[in-house]
N, C-alpha and C positions, 0 to 999 in steps of 0.2 A: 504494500500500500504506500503511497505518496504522502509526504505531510504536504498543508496544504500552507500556504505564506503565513496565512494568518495562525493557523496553528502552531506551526512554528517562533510566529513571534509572543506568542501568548505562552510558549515553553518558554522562550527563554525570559520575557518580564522574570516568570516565577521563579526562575533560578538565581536571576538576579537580586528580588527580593528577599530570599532564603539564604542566599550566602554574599551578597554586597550592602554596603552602603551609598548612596546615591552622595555624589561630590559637589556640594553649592556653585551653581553658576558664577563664571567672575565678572559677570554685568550684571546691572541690577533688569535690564532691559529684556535680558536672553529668555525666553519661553522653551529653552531645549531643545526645539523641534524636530532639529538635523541632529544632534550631537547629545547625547550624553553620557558623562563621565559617570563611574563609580569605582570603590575600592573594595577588595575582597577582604573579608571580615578576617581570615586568619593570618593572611601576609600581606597585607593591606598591597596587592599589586593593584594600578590601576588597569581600568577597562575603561574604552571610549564604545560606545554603542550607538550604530546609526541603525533607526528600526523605519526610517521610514520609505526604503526603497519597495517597488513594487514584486521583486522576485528575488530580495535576499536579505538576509541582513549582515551588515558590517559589523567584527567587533576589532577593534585599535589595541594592541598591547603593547608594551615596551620589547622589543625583541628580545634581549636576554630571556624573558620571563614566559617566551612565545616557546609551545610543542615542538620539538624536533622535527618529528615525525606525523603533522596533521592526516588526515584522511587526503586520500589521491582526491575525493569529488570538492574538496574545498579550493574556492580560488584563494592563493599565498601572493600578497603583493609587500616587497622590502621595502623600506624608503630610510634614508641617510639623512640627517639635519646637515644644510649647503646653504651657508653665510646666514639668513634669518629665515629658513623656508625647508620644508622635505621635498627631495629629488627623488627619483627610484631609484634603489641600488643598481637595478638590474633594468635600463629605458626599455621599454618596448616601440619600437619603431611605428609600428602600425596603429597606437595610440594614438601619437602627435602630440604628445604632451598633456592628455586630457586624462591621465590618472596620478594626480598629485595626491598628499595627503587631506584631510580635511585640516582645513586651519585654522579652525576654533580649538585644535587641540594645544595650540600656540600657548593659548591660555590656561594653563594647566602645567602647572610647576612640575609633576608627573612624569608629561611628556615632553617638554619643548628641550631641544637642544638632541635628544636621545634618537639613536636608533627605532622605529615602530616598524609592529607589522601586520597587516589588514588581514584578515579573516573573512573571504565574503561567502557564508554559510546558506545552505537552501535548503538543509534537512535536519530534523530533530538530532537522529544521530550524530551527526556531525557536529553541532551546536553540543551535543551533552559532551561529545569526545574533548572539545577544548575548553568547556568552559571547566568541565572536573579538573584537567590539567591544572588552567588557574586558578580553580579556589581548594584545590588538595592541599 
């Protein structure tokens, strides 16, 4: 059986509420829309979660703190902190430049400066595969 988007993003809220703390926005303006942070309750790693794409959801970790070994169906995207911005480690040509990091995560003591690396998950399983990584 297939999860379905929203299924999957209604898994991972709950995981997130279970084993994170949700990270105070650093605007007083931000509604989280596209972005939000949390940290995991026992090694307080942070997590950036983008839930509102239509066929996946993103989750941002600091790479050290990122699975080795994710699931083959997850897309793995690297990105390097270059001069005040993330680059891909690894460009992809046929992007054109159109998968930078999100750079709301600038803000975010967390992550700025660090290595990150994108997570963009489309099945339950895969979501519980990295997020137990994270909050074990």
């Amino acid at each position: 059986m297939t999860d379905t988007i929203s299924d999957l993003k209604a898994f991972v809220r709950a995981q997130l509420s279970a084993h994170c703390d949700q990270v105070p926005s650093k605007t007083a303006t931000s509604k989280m829309v596209h972005l939000s942070v949390y940290t995991t309750r026992g090694r307080r790693r942070a997590l950036g979660v983008e839930l509102d794409h239509e066929d996946r959801v993103n989750l941002w970790v600091v790479s050290m703190y990122a699975p080795t070994s994710p699931p083959p169906s997850v897309a793995v995207t690297k990105k390097v902190w270059k001069g005040s911005a993330w680059t891909n480690k690894y460009p992809d040509p046929a992007r054109k430049g159109r998968d930078g990091a999100n750079s709301n995560l600038k803000g975010y003591d967390e992550f700025r400066t660090k290595p990150i690396t994108r997570f963009g998950i489309q099945s339950i399983e895969d979501a519980r595969a990295i997020l137990g990584h994270l909050v074990a």
